[in-house]
C-alpha positions in Angstrom: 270.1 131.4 284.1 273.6 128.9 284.4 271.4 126.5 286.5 268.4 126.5 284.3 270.1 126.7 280.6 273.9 127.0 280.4 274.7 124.2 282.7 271.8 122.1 281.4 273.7 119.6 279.2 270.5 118.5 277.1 269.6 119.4 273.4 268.7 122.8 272.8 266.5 122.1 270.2 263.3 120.6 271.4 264.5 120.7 275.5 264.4 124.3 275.8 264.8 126.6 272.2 261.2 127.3 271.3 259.9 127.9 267.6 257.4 130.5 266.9 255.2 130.0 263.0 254.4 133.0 261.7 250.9 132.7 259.2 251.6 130.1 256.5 252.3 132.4 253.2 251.4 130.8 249.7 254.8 130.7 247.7 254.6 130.3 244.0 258.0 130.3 243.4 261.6 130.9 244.3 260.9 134.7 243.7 258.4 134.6 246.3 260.1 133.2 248.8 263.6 135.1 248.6 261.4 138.5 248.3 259.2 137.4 251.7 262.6 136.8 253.2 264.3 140.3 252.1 261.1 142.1 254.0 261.7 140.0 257.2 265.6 140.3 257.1 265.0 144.7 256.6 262.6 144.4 259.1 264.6 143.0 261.9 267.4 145.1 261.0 265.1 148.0 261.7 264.0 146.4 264.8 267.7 146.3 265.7 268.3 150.0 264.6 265.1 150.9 267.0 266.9 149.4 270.0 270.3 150.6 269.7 268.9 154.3 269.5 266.8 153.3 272.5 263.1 154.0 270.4 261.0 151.5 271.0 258.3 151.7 273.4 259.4 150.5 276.8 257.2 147.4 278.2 255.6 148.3 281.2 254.0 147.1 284.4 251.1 149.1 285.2 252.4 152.4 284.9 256.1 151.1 285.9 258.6 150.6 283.3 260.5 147.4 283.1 264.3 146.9 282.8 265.4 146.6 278.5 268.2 145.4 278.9 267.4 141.5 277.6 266.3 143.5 274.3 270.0 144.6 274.0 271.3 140.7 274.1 267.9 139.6 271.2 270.5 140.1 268.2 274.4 139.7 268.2 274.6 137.1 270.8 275.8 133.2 270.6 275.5 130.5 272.8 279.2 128.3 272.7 279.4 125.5 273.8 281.7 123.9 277.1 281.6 120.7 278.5 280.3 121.5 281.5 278.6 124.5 281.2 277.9 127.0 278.3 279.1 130.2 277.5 276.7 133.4 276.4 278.6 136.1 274.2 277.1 138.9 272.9 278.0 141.0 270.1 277.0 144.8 270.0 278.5 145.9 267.5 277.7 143.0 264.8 277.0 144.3 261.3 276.3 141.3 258.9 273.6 138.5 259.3 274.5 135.0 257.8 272.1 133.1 255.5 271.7 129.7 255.5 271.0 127.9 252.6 271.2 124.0 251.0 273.6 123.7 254.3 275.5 126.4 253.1 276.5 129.7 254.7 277.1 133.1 253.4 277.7 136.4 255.7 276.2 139.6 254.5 276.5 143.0 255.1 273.3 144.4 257.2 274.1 148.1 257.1 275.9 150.6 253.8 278.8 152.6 254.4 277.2 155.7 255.4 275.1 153.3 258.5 271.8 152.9 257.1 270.3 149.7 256.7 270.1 148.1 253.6 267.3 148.7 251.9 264.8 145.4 251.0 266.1 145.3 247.1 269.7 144.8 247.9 268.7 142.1 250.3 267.0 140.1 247.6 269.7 140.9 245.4 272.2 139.3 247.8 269.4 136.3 248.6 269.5 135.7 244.5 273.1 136.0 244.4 273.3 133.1 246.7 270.4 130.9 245.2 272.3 131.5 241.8 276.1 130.6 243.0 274.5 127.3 244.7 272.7 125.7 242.1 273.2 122.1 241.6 274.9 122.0 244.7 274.5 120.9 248.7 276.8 121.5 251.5 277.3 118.8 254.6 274.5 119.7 257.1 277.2 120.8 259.2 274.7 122.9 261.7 273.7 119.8 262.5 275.9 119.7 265.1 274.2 122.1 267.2 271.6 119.9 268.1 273.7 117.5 270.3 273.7 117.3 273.3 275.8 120.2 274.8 278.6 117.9 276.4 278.8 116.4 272.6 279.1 119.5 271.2 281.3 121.1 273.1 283.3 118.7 272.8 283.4 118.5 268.8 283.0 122.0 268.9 286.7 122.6 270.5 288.4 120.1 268.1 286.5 121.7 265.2 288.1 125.5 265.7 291.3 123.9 266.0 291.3 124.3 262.2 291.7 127.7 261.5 289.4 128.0 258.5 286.6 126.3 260.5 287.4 128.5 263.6 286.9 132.0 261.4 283.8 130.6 259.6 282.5 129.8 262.9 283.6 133.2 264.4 281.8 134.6 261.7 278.3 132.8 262.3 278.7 133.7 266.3 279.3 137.5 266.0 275.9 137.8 263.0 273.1 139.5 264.5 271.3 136.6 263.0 270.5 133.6 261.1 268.5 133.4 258.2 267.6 129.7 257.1 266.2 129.8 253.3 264.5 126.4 253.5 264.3 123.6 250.8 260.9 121.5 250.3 260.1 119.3 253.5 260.0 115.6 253.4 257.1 113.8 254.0 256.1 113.7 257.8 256.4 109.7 258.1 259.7 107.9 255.9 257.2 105.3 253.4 257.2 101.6 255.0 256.9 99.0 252.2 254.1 99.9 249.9 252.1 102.3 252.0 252.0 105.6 250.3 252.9 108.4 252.5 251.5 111.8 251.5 253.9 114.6 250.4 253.3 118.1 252.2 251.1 119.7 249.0 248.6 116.7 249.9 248.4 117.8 253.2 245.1 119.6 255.1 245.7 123.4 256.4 246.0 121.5 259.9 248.4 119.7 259.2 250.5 122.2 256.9 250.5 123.7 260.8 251.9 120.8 262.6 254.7 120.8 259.1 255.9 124.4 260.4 256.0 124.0 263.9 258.3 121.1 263.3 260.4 122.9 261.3 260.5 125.8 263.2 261.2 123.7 266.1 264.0 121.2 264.6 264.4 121.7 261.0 261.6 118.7 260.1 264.8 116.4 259.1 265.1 117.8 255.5 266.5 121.1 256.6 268.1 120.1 260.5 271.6 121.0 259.0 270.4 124.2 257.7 270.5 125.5 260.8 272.9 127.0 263.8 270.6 126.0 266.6 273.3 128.4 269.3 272.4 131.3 267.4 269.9 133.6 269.8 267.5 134.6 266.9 267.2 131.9 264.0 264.7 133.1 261.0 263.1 130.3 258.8 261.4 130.9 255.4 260.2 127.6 254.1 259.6 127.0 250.7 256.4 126.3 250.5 255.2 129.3 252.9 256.2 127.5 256.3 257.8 130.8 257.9 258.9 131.7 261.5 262.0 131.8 264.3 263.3 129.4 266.7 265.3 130.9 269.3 268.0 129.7 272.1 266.0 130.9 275.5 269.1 131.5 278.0 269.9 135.5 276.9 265.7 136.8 277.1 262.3 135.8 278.1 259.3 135.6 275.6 258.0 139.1 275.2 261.4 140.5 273.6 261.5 137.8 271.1 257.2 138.0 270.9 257.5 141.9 270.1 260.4 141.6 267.8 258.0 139.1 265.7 255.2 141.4 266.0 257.2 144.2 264.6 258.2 142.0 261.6 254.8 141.1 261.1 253.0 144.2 261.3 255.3 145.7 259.2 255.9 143.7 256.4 253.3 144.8 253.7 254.7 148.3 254.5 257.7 146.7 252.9 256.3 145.6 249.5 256.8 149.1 247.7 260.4 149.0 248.8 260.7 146.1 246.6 259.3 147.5 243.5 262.4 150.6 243.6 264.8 150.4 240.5 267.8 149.1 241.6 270.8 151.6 241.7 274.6 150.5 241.5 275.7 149.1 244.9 279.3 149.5 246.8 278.2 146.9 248.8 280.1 143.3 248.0 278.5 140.3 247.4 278.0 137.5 250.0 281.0 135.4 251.4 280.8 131.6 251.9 281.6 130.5 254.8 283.9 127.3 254.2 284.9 124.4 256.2 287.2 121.6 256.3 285.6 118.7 257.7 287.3 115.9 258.2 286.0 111.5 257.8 285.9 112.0 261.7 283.3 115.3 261.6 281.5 113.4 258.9 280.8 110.8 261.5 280.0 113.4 264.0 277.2 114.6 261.8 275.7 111.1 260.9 276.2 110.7 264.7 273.7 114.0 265.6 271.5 113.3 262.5 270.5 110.0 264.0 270.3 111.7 267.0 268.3 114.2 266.3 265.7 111.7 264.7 265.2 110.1 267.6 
C-alpha cells in the first residue's frame, strides 16, 4: 500500500481516486436534489451502522469467508498529506459528515442523542438550512488544494494548519465519516473560442450527459473542483442536474467495499421516499456549523496555482 499509494507523490484525482456515476436522476429543482441527497446521506449512515454491529453479509470466496476488515477503514478515514510519503488515519468513532456546498463547508451531526441515525427529514432539513444561509454567496474553492500533487500539498497543507482556525476546520473535515458535495450547474465541456457556440449541458445527448458525470465524479468538471476534499476516503456527489455518484481515495480498500456500499445506497433508496413524507417533529439536534478559514494572498495563489493545475 506505501509503495503503490502513500508514497506515490502524483495527483490523487485522476492518477489513482476512481469515480463511480450512479444512474443520471432528472432534477426539477433545488427540492429535488437536496431530498435525493438526504436518502443517500441516511443510507450510508445505515450502511455504516450495519458494519459497526458487524451485520452485513460477509463477502466470500467459494464457501470461505474473506477478511472485513477494509470495510471498517470505508467511512471515518483521511488521507494527510507528507512530503514524502502520506499518512492514512482512521476515525472510528466519527459521528458528523460534512457537506460541501458553493465551496463551503458545514459539519453535521449523523446520529441523535439517544444513537440512532438521523432519520431522512432532518437531513433535508439541515441540507435546506445550508442552501438557505448561503444564498448569494461563494466560498474560495479551497478543496482545491487536494488535487496537487502530494509533495505540493503537503507542503501547503503544513503551513495552512499552522493557523489555528484553519487547523480545527480541517480536523473537522478529516475525522467526518464523509463528504457530501451538493453540486452547482456544470460548465460547458469546452471554454467558447471566438464565435463558436459551445453547447451548455441541457443541449447535450444522454451519451454525453454520461461522459458530464464521470468527469465530475472523477475531478469536479472545473465548475465544482473546489467543492471537494479529494483526501477524504468516501466523497458523495449530487449534481444539480441529476449527475450523482462517489469518487473515492483507493489506498484504505479495494473495489468491492466501496462497490457494495453503493449498491446498498442504490437499492435502497426508494425504500427511503416514505421517510421523507413524515411530519416533522421538534429537533434537539443543532443546526450545521461552517467550517471557516483564513486564507491568506499567499493560499489564494496556492489555489489559482492547483486550479490551473488541475485543468491541465
Amino acid at each position: 500500500m506505501s509503495t503503490a499509494y502513500l508514497e506515490y507523490r502524483s495527483p490523487v484525482v485522476i492518477f489513482s481516486s476512481p469515480g463511480l456515476v450512479f444512474p443520471v436522476e432528472d432534477f426539477k429543482s433545488k427540492e429535488d436534489q437536496l431530498r435525493y441527497a438526504a436518502k443517500m446521506i441516511f443510507g450510508a449512515l445505515l450502511y455504516k451502522q450495519s458494519i459497526d454491529n458487524n451485520t452485513i453479509t460477509p463477502d466470500r470466496m467459494g464457501k470461505a469467508a474473506l477478511d472485513m476488515s477494509q470495510y471498517n477503514k470505508v467511512l471515518g478515514t483521511n488521507r494527510n498529506p507528507g512530503k514524502a510519503k502520506d499518512v492514512l488515519v482512521y476515525h472510528p468513532n466519527s459521528r458528523h459528515f460534512v457537506v460541501a456546498y458553493k465551496n463551503y463547508f458545514y459539519k453535521v451531526p449523523a446520529f441523535g442523542d439517544d444513537g440512532r441515525v438521523i432519520d431522512p427529514v432532518e437531513i433535508l432539513r439541515q441540507l435546506k438550512f445550508i442552501v438557505e444561509v448561503t444564498s448569494g454567496l461563494n466560498g474560495q474553492p479551497i478543496g482545491i488544494l487536494t488535487s496537487e500533487h502530494r509533495d505540493t500539498w503537503g507542503t501547503v497543507y503544513e503551513a495552512f494548519r499552522k493557523d489555528k482556525q484553519n487547523q480545527s476546520s480541517m480536523k473537522v473535515i478529516e475525522e467526518a465519516l464523509f463528504l457530501v458535495s451538493i453540486d452547482r450547474p456544470n460548465r460547458p465541456l469546452k471554454s467558447p473560442k471566438g464565435s463558436v457556440n459551445v453547447p451548455g449541458i441541457e443541449d447535450l445527448a444522454k451519451s454525453e450527459i454520461h461522459t458530464v458525470a464521470a468527469l465530475q465524479m472523477i475531478h469536479g468538471n472545473r465548475t465544482n473542483s473546489g467543492n471537494r476534499w479529494f483526501d477524504k476516503t468516501i466523497q458523495f456527489i449530487v449534481g444539480s442536474e441529476g449527475e450523482c455518484g462517489l469518487t473515492y481515495e483507493h489506498s484504505p480498500a479495494e473495489g468491492p467495499p466501496i462497490a457494495n456500499l453503493m449498491d446498498f445506497i442504490l437499492n435502497n433508496l426508494n425504500n427511503y421516499e416514505p421517510l421523507l413524507q413524515k411530519v416533522k417533529e421538534s429537533t434537539q439536534l443543532s443546526d450545521p456549523v461552517k467550517l471557516p478559514f483564513n486564507v491568506t494572498e499567499k493560499f489564494s495563489e496556492n489555489i489559482t496555482s492547483a486550479s490551473n493545475n488541475l485543468g491541465k
